[in-house]
N, C-alpha and C positions, 0 to 999 in steps of 0.2 A: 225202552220200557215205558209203559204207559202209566199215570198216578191217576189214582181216583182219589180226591180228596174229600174226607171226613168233614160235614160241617156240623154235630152233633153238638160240640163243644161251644159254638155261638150260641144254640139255646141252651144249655146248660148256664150259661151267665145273664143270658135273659129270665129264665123258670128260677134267679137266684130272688130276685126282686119282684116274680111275678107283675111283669109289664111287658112293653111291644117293644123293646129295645133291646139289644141289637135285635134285627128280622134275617134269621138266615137265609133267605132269598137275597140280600145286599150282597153275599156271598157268590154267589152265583156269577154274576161276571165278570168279578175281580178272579175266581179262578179262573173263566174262559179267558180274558186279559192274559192273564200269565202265562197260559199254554198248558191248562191244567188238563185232564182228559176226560175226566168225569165226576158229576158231584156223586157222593157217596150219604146215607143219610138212613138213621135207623128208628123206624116207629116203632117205639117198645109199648107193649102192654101196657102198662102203667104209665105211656104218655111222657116220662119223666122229662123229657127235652124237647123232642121232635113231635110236632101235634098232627092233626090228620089234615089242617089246613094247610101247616106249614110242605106236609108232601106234594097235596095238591098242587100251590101255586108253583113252587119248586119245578113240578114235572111240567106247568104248563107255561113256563116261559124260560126256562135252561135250556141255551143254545147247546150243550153238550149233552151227552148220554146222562140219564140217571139209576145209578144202583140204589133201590132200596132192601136194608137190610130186614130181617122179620123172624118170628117165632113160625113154629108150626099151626100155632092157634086158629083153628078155620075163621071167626070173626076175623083176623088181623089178616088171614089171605082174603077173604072175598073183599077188605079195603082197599089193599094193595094192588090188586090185579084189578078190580075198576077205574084206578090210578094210570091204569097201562104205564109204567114205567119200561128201559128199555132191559131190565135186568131185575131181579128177584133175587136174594141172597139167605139162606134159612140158617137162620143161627140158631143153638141155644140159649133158652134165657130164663133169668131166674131173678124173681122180684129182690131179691136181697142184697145180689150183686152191687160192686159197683161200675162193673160193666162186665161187656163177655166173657166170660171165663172157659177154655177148652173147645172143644169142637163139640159140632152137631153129629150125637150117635146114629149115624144112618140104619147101622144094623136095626138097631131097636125100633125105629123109627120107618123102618122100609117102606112099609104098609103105607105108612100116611100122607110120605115124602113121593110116593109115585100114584097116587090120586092128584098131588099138586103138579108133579111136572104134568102129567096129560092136560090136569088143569091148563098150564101155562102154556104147555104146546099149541093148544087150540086159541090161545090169544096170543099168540107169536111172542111171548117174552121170553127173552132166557130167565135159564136157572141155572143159581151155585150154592154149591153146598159149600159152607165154612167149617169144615174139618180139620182134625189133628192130622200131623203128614203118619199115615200106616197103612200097609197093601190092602188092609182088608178095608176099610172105606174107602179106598180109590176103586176098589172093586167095585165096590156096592153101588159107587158112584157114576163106575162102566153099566151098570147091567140097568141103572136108571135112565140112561142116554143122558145125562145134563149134559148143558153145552160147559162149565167151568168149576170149577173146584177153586174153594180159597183156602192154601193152607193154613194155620194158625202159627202163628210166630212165635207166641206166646213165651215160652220155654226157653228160646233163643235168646231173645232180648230181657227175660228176666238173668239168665245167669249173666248175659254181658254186661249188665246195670250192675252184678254183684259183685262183677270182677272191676267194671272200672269206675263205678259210681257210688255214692254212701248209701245202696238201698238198704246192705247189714244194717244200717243203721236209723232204719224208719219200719214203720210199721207195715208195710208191703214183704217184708225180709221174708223167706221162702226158706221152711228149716229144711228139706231136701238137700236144697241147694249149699247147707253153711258146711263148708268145708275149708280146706287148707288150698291153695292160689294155682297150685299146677293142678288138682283136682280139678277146677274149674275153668281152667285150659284147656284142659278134656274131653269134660261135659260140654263145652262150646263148641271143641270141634265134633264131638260127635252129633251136636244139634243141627248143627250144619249140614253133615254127613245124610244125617236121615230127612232134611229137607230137600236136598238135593237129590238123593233117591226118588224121592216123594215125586219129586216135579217131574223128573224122569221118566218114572213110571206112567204119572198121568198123561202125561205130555203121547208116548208110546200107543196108548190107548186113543187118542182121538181127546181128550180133553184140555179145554184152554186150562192156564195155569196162575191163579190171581197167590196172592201173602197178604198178611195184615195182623199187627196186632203189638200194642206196642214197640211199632219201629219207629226213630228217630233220628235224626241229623249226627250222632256219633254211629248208631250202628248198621244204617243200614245198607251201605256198602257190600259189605258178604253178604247180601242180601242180593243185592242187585249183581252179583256176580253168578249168581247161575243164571243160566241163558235160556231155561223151559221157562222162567219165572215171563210170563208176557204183561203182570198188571202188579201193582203195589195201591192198597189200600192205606193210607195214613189220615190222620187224625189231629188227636190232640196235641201232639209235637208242634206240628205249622200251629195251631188256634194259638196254644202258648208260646212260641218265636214273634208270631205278629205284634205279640203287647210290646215286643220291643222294637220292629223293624218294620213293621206294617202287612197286614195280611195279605196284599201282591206279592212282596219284596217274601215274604214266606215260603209263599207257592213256588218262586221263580228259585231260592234257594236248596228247595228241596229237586227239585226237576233237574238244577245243576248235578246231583249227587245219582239220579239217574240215567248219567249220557255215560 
């Protein structure tokens, strides 16, 4: 299974002090070092981590593929796709967040999302759409020809955080979710269930098959257990394991967890 690693979370602690320190470009070949497969990296609207130079230098000296993630916002593609990275990822996004939340509605969004694939078609970049795992955006996803779908994990690794972690007990807590322990045995396996469908599905159709979204070093195992899955996006997991093991020693641990 291939990892694209998140370097989002390096400026996030650089745009803390507003300075040049850490440069997530330093990034860059301590993943390829570790055996990492791809930098992963999202220009949000609002700038808030990843800047337009930081993409630039990124794409133009990463020995490895680069995914960049993005809104549908035509300024943010005509940046992106000048960029020629080797992959385009359309999330949604919303200034208030504190990061992505949910998948990109394609349905609604049909119209806008297939002016940019032809867009990207004609500069040879792939396209993925970061979706909730359900037939009908893998559909929509079929009838746009993208070459890859990322499902959302989200869902997944919130209830496993609430079954084996204190998140009942912080502000993240998810009232959906607050139930009694075999409840959420349940709702695990059936998260699982409908990912694994998900993959299946796309997989069936001609679509590669990327995850991402709050996975980390306790959960992502069932994760890596289905076999459509060909790419894992992670993130802020490695950025915060490095503060204590060093951000190679991160990448290389995470990569163990996907053999």
């Amino acid at each position: 299974m291939l990892l694209g690693v998140n370097i989002d979370h390096i400026a996030v602690l650089r745009e803390a002090r507003k300075i040049n320190d850490p440069d997530p470009l330093d990034a860059v070949s301590l993943v390829k070092r570790a055996g990492g497969d791809q930098i992963t990296i999202h220009l949000r609207e609002d700038r808030r981590h990843i800047h337009d130079e930081d993409a630039k230098k990124i794409i133009e000296n990463s020995p490895i593929p680069v995914n960049i993630e993005c809104s549908i916002n035509p300024e943010v593609i005509q940046i992106v796709t000048a960029l020629h990275p080797h992959r385009i990822t359309l999330v949604p996004e919303k200034r208030e967040e504190v990061t992505t939340e949910g998948g990109l509605d394609v349905l609604h969004y049909f119209d806008a999302i297939q002016l940019i694939a032809k867009q990207l078609k004609n500069e040879h970049i792939e396209l993925s759409l970061f979706i909730d795992p359900n037939t009908l955006m893998i559909q929509k996803a079929k009838e746009l020809e993208v070459e890859w779908v990322e499902l959302h994990t989200g869902m997944y690794a919130n209830i496993y955080a609430m079954l084996y972690s204190n998140l009942s007990r912080t502000h993240h807590s998810i009232q959906e979710l607050e139930c009694d322990r075999k409840s959420l045995h349940d709702k695990l396996e059936n998260a699982l269930n409908v990912l694994q469908k998900s993959a299946s599905e796309a997989k069936s159709l001609g679509i590669k098959v990327a995850a991402g979204h709050g996975l980390n070093y306790q959960n992502v195992q069932k994760i890596v257990a289905i076999k459509e899955i060909e790419e894992l996006n992670i993130g802020q997991s490695i950025i915060a394991k490095s503060i204590f093991v060093g951000f190679e020693n991160a990448v290389k641990e995470m990569l163990g967890l996907l053999k």
